[in-house]
DOMI-419078 format. One record per residue (C-alpha): residue in three letters; residue number from 0; x, y, z. Coordinates in Angstrom, 1 decimal, always signed. Example, Ala and Ser with C-alpha at 12.3 -4.5 7.8 and 13.67 -1.06 7.14 Angstrom:
2
pt r=ala | k=0 | px=+12.3 | py=-4.5 | pz=+7.8
pt r=ser | k=1 | px=+13.7 | py=-1.1 | pz=+7.1
***
This chain:
297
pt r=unk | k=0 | px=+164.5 | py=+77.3 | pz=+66.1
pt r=unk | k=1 | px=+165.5 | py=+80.6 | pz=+64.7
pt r=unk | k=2 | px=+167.5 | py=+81.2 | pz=+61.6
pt r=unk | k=3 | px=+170.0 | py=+83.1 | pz=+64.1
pt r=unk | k=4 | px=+170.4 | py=+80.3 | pz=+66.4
pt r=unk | k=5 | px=+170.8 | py=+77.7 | pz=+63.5
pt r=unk | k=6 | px=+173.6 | py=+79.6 | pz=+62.3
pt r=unk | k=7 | px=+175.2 | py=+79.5 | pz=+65.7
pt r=unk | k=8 | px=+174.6 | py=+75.9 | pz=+66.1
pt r=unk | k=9 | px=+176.3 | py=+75.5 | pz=+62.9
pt r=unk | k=10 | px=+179.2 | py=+78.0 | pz=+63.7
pt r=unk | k=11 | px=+179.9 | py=+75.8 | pz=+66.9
pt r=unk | k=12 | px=+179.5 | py=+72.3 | pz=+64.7
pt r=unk | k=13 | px=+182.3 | py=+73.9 | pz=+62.1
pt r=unk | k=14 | px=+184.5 | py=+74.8 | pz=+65.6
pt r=unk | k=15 | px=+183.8 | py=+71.0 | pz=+66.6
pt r=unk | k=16 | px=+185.0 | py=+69.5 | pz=+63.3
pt r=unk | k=17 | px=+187.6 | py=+71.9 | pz=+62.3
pt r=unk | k=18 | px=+188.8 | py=+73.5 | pz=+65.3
pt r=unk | k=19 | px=+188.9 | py=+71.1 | pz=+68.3
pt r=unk | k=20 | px=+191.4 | py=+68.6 | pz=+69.0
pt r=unk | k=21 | px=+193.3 | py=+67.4 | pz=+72.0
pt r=unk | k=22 | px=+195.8 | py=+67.4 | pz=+73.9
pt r=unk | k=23 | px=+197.7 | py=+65.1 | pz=+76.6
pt r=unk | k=24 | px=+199.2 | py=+65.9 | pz=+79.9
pt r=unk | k=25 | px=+201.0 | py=+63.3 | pz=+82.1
pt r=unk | k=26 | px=+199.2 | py=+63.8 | pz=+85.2
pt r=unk | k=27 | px=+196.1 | py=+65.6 | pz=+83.6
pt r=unk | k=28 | px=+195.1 | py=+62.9 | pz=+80.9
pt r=unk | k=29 | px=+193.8 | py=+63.8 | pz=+77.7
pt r=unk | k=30 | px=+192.2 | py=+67.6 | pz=+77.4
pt r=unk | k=31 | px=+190.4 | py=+70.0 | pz=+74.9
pt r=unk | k=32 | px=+193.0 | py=+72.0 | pz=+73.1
pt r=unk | k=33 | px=+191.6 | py=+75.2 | pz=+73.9
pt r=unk | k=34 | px=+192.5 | py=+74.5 | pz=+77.2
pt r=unk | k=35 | px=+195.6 | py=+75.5 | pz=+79.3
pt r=unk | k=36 | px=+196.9 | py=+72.1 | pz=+80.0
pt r=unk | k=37 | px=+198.6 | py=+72.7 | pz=+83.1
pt r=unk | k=38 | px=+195.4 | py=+74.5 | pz=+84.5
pt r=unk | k=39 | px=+193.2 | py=+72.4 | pz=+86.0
pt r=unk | k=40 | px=+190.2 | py=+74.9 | pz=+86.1
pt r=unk | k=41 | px=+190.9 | py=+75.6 | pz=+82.4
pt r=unk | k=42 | px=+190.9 | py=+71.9 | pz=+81.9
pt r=unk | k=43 | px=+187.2 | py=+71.1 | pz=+84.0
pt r=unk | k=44 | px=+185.8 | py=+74.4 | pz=+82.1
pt r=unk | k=45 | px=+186.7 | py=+73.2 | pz=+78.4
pt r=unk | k=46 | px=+185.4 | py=+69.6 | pz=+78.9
pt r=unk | k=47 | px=+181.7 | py=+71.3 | pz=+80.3
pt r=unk | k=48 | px=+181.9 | py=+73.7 | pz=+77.9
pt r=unk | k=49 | px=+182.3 | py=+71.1 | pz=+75.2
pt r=unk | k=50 | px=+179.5 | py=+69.1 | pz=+76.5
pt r=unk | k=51 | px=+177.1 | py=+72.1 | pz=+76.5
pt r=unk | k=52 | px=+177.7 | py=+73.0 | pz=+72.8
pt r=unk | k=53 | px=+177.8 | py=+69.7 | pz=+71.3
pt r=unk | k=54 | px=+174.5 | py=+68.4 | pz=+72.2
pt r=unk | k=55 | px=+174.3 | py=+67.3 | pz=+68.9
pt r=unk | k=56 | px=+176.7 | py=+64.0 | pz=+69.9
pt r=unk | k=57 | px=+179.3 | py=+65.5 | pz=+66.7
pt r=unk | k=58 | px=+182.0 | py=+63.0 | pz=+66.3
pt r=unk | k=59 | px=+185.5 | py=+65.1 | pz=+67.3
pt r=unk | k=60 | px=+188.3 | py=+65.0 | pz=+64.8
pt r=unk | k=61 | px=+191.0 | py=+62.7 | pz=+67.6
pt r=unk | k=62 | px=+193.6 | py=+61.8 | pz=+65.0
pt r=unk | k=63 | px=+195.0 | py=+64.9 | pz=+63.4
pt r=unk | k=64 | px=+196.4 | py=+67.3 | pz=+65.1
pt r=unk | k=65 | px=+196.4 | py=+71.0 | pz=+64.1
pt r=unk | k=66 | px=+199.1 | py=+74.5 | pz=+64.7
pt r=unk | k=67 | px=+197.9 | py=+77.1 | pz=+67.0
pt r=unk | k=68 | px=+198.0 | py=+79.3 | pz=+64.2
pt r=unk | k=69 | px=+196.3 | py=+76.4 | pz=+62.0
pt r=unk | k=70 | px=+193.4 | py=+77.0 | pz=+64.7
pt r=unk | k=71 | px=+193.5 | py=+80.7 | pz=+64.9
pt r=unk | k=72 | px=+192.9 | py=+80.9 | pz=+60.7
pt r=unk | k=73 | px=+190.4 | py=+78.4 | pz=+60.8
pt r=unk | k=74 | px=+188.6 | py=+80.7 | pz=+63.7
pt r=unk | k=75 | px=+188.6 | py=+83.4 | pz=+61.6
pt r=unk | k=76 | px=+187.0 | py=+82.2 | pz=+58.5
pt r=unk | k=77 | px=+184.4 | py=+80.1 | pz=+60.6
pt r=unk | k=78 | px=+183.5 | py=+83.3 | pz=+62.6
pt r=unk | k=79 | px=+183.7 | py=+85.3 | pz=+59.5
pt r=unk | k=80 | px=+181.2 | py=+82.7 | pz=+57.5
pt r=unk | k=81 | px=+178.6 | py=+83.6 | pz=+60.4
pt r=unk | k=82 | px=+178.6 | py=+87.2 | pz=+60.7
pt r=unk | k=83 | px=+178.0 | py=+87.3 | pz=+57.0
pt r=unk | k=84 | px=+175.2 | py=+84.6 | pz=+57.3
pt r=unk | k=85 | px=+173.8 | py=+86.4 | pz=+60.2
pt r=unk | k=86 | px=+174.2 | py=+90.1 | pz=+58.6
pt r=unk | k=87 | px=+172.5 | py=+88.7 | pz=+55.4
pt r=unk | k=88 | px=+169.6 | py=+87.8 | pz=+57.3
pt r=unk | k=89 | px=+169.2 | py=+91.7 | pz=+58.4
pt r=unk | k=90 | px=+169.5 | py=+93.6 | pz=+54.9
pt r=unk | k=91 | px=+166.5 | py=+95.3 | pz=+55.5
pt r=unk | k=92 | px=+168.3 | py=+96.9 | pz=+58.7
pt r=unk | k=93 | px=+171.6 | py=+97.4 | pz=+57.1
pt r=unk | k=94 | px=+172.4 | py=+101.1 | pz=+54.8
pt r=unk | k=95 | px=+174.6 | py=+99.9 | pz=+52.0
pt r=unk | k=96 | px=+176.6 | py=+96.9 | pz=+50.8
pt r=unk | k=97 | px=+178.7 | py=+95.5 | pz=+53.0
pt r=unk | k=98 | px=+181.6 | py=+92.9 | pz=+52.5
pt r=unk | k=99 | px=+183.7 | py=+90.7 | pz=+54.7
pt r=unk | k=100 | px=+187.2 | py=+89.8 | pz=+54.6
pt r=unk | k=101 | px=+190.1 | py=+88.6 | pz=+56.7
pt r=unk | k=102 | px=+193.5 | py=+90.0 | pz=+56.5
pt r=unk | k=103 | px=+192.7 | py=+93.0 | pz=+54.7
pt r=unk | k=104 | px=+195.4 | py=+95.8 | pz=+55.0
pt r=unk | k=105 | px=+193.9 | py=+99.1 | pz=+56.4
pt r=unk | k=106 | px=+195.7 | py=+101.2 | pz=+54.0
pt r=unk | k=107 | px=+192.7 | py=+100.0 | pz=+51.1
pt r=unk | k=108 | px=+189.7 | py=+101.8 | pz=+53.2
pt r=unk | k=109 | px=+189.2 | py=+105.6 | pz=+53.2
pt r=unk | k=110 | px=+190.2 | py=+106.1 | pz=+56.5
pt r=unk | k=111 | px=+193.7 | py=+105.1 | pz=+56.9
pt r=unk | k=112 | px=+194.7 | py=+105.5 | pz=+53.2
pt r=unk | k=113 | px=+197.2 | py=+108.2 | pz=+53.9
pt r=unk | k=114 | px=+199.1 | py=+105.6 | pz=+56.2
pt r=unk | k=115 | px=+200.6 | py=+103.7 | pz=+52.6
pt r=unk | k=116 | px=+202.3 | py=+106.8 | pz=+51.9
pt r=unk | k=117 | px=+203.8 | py=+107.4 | pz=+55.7
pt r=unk | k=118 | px=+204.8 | py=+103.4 | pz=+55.7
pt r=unk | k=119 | px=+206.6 | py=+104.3 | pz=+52.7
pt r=unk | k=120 | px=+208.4 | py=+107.6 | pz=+53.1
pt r=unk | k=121 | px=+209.3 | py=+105.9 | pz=+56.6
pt r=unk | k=122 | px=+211.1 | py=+102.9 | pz=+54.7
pt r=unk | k=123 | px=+212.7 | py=+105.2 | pz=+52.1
pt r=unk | k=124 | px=+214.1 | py=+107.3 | pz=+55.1
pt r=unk | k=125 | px=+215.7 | py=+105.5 | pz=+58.5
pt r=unk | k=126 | px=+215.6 | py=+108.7 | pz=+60.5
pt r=unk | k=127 | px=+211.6 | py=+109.5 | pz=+59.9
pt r=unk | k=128 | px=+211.0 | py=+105.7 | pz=+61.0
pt r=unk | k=129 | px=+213.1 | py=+105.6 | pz=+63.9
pt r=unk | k=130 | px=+211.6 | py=+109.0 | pz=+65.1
pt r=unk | k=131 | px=+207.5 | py=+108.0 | pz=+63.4
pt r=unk | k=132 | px=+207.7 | py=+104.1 | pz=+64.6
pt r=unk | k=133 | px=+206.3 | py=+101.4 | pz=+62.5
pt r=unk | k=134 | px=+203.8 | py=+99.1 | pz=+61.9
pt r=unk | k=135 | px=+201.3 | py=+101.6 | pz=+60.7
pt r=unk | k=136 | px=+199.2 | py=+99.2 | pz=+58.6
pt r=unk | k=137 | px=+197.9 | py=+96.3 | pz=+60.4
pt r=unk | k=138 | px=+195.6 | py=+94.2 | pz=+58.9
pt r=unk | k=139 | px=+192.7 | py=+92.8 | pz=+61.0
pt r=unk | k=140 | px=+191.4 | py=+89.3 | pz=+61.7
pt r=unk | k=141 | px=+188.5 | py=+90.5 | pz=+59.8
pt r=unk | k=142 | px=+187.3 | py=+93.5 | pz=+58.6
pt r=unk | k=143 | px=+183.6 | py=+94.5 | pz=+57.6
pt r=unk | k=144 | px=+184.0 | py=+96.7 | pz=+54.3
pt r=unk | k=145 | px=+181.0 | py=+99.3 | pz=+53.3
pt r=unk | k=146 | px=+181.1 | py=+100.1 | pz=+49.8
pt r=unk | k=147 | px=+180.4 | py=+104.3 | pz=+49.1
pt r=unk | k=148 | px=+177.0 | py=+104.8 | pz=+47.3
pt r=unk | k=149 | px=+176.5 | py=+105.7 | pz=+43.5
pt r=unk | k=150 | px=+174.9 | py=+109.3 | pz=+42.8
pt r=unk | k=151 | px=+172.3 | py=+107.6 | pz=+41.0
pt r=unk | k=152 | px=+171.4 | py=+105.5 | pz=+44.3
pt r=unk | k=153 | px=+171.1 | py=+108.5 | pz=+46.4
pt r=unk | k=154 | px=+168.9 | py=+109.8 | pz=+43.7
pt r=unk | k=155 | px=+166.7 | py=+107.2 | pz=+43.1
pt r=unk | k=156 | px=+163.4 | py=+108.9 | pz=+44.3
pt r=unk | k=157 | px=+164.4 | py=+112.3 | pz=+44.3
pt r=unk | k=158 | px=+167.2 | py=+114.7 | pz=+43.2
pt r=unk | k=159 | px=+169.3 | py=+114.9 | pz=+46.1
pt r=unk | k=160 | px=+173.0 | py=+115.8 | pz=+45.0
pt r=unk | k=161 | px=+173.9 | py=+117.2 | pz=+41.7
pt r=unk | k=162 | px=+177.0 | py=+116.4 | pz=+39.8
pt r=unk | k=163 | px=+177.7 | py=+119.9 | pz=+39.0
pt r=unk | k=164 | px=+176.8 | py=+121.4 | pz=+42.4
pt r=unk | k=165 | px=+180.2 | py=+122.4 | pz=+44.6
pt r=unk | k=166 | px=+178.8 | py=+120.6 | pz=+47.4
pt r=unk | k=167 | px=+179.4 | py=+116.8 | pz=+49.4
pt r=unk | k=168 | px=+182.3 | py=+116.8 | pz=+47.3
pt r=unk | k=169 | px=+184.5 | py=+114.9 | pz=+50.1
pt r=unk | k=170 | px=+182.1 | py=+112.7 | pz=+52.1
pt r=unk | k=171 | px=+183.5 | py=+109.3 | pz=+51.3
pt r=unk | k=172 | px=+179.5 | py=+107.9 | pz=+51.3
pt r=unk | k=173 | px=+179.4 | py=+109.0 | pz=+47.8
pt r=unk | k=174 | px=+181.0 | py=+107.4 | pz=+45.0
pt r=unk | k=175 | px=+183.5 | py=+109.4 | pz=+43.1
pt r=unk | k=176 | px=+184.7 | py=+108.5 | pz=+39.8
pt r=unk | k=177 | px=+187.9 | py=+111.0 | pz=+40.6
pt r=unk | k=178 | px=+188.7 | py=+108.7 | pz=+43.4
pt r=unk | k=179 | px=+187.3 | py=+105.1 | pz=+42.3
pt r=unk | k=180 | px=+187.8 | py=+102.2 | pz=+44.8
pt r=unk | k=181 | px=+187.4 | py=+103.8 | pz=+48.2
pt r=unk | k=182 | px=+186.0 | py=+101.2 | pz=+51.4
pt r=unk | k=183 | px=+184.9 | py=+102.6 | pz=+54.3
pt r=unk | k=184 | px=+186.0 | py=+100.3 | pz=+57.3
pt r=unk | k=185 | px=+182.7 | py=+99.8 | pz=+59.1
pt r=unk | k=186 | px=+184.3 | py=+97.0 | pz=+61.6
pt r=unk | k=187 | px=+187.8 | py=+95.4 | pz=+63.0
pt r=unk | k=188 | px=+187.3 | py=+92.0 | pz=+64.4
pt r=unk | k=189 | px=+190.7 | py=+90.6 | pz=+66.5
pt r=unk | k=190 | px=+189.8 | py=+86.7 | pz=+66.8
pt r=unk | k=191 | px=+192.0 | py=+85.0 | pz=+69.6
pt r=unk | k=192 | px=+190.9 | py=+81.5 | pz=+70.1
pt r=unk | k=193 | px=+192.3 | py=+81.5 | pz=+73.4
pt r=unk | k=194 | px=+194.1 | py=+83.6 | pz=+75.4
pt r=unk | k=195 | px=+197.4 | py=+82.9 | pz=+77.0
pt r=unk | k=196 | px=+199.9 | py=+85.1 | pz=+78.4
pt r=unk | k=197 | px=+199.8 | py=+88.6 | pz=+76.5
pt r=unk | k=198 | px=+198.1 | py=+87.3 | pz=+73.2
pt r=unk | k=199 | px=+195.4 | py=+89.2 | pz=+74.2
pt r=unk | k=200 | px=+197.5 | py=+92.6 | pz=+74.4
pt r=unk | k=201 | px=+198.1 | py=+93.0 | pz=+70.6
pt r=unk | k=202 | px=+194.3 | py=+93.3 | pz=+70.1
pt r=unk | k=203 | px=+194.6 | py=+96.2 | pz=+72.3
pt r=unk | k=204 | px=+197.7 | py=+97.4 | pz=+70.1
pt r=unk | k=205 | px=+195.5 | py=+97.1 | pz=+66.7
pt r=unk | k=206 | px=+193.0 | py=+98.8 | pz=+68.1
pt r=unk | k=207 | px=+195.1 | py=+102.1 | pz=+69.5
pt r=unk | k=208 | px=+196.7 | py=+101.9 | pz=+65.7
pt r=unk | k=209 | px=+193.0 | py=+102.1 | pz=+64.4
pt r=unk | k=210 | px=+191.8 | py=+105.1 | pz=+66.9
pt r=unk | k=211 | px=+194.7 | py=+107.6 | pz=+66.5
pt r=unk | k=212 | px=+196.0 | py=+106.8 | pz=+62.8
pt r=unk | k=213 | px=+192.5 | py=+107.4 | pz=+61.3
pt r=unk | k=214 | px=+191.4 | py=+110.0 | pz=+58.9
pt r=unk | k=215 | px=+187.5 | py=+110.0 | pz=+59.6
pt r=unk | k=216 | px=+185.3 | py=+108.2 | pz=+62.1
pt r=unk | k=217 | px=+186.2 | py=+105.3 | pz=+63.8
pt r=unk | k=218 | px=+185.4 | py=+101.5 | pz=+62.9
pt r=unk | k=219 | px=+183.5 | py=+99.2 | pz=+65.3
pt r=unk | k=220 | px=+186.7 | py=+97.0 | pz=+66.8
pt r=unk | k=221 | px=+185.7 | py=+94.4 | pz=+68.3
pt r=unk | k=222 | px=+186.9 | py=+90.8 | pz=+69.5
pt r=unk | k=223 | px=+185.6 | py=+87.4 | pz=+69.6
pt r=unk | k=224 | px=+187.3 | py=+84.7 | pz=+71.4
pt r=unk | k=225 | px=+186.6 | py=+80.9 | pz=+72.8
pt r=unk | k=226 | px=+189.1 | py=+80.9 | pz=+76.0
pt r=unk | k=227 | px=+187.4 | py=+78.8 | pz=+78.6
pt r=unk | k=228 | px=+189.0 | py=+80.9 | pz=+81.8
pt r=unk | k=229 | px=+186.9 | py=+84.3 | pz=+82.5
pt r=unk | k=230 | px=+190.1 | py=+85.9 | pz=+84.4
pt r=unk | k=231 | px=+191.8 | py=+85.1 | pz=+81.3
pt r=unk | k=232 | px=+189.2 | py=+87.2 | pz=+79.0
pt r=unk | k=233 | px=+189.1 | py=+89.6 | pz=+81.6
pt r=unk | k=234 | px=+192.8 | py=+90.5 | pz=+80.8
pt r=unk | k=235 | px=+191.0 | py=+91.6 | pz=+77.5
pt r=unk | k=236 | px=+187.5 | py=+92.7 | pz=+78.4
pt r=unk | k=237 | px=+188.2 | py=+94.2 | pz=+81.4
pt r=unk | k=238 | px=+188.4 | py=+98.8 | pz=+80.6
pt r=unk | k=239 | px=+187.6 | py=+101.1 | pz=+78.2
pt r=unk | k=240 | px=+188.5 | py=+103.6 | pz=+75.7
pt r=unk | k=241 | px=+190.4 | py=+100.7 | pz=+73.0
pt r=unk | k=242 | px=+188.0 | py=+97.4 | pz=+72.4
pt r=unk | k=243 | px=+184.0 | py=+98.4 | pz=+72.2
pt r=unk | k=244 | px=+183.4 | py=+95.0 | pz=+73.4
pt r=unk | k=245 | px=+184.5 | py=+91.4 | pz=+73.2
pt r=unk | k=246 | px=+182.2 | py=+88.1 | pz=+72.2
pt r=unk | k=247 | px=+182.9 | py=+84.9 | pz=+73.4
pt r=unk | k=248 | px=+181.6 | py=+82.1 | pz=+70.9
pt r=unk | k=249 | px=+179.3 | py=+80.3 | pz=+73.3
pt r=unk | k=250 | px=+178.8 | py=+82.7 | pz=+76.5
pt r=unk | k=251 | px=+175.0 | py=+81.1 | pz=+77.9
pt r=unk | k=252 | px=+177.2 | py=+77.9 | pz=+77.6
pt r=unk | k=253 | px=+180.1 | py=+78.8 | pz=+78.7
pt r=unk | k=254 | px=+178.1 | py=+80.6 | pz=+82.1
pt r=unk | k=255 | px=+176.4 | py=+76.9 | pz=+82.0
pt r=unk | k=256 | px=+179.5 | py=+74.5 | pz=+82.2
pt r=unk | k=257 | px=+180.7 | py=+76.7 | pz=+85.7
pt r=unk | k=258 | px=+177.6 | py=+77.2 | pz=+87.1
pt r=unk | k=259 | px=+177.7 | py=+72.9 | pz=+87.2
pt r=unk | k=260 | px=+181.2 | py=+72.7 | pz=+88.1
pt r=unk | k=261 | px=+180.4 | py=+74.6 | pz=+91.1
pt r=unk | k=262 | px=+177.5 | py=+72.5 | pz=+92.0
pt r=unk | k=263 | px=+178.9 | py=+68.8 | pz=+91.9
pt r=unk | k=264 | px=+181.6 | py=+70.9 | pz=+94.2
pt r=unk | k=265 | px=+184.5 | py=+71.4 | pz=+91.3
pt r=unk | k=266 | px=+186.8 | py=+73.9 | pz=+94.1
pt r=unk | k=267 | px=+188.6 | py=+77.1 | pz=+92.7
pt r=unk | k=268 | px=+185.5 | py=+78.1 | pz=+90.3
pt r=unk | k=269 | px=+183.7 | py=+80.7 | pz=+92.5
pt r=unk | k=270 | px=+186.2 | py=+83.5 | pz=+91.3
pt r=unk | k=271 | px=+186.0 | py=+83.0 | pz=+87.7
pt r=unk | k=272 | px=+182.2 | py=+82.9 | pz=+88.4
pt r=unk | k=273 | px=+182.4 | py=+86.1 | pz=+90.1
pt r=unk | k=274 | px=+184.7 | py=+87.3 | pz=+87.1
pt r=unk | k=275 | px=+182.6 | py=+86.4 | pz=+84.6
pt r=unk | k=276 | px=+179.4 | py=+87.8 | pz=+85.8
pt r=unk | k=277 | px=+181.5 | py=+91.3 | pz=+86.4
pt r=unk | k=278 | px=+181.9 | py=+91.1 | pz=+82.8
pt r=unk | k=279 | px=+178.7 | py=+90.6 | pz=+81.7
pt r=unk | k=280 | px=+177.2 | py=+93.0 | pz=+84.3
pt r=unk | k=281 | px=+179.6 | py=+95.8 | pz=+82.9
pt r=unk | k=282 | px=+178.4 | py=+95.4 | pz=+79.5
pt r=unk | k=283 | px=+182.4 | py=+93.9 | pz=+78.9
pt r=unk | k=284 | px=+181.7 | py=+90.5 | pz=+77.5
pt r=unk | k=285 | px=+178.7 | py=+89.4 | pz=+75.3
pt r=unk | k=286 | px=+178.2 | py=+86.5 | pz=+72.7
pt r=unk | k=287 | px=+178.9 | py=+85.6 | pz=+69.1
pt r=unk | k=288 | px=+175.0 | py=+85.8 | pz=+68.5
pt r=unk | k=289 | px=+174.7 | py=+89.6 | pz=+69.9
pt r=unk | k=290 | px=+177.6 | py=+91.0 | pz=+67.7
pt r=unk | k=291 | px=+175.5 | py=+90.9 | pz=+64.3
pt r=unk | k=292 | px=+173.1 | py=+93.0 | pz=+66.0
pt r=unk | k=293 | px=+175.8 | py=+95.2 | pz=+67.5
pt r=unk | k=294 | px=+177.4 | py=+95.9 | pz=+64.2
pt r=unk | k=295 | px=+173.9 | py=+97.6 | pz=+62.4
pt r=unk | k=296 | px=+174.3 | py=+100.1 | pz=+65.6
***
């Protein structure tokens, strides 16, 4: 087994333990609780789906149950745990140190700095927010931080920059001591553990804030979710020009679990087949394990 792989077998056994409980519907019996209840696709998916990750025969936590937004923290810093697992693995790929966080206001990273001071003259003055809007720092499910090198790194083989030279005075790359503490905000990762109505729609939201409020290049932004219904992902996958991609955080199970609802005749699957392979196809919808690799590109 690969290192990558045991760290996703171990991302799903933390979901098992910490994440899944369930739920009870009066005509549908007992159910995951990442599952609509009153959807009986949603339902059939989650059980499969369940039965494809936890091959281990992991004992489910039955007699406590947990908030939504309980679940959706607990996502976060079980997803976080394994990108940072999975990206220590790759130092030798990576330029720089990197750090993870969740919740980590924008206005701390080099690129959206300047938003602190709009968020504040717009609170000191009604008119400039009713005419500038709001909500100008977010802060992200999870952020991946690069940390600006020291002059003495980039020189370490070779004179490369000089401190007295009038030149790469602004790159934020290069650490400063006139303007200590900058990040650079490599990645914004939405987590949505499912996806129900418009939940979905403030990822889309973050990452419009993210694209036109930025001073510099633009961060990775990114989603990772575990809804079981493709046409429910699709509502978040499906376009272009906000999200680079989402992750679902067991996608070869996940195309498993319909593939053998389908066969033993389970009716009403073959579209959300059909979704989810347009997903795929289209280069929408990939899983947890691919995203460490993505975020070295």
């Amino acid at each position: 087994m690969s290192k990558i792989d045991s760290l996703r077998k171990h991302y799903h056994q933390e979901i098992i333990q910490k994440i899944i409980r369930f739920g009870s519907h009066p005509e549908k019996g007992k159910y995951p609780s990442f599952a609509d209840g009153s959807s009986k696709n949603s339902i059939a998916i989650a059980w499969k789906l369940i039965e494809k990750i936890n091959r281990g025969g992991l004992t489910f936590v039955e007699d406590q149950s947990i908030t939504a937004q309980t679940a959706g923290g607990r996502f976060e810093e079980i997803t976080r745990n394994f990108l940072q697992q999975s990206l220590d693995l790759l130092t030798h790929l990576k330029v720089g140190d990197w750090q993870y966080y969740t919740s980590f206001p924008i206005s701390r990273f080099d690129q959206y700095e300047h938003l602190a001071a709009l968020e504040k003259l717009s609170r000191e003055n009604p008119q400039i927010a009713a005419t500038l809007g709001g909500d100008y720092i977010i802060k992200p499910d999870i952020v991946v931080v690069k940390r600006p090198f020291l002059p003495e790194d980039i020189n370490r083989s070779q004179e490369i920059i000089a401190e007295n030279e009038r030149i790469a005075q602004f790159s934020p790359f290069i650490f400063r001591p006139t303007t200590p503490g900058k990040l650079i905000l490599h990645a914004s990762i939405s987590c949505k553990w499912t996806l129900r109505s418009d939940r979905g729609q403030n990822a889309r939201t973050e990452a419009l804030n993210l694209i036109r409020n930025r001073k510099g290049s633009v961060p990775k932004i990114v989603a990772v979710t575990g809804e079981p219904l493709p046409m429910r992902i699709a509502s978040l996958a499906l376009g272009t020009g906000d999200l680079d991609c989402v992750y679902h955080f067991a996608l070869p199970e996940l195309q498993e679990a319909i593939d053998d609802l389908i066969s033993t005749g389970e009716s009403g699957l073959e579209d959300q087949k059909e979704m989810l392979n347009t997903l795929i196809e289209g280069r929408r919808l990939r899983d947890i394990s691919d995203l460490p690799f993505d975020l070295l590109i």
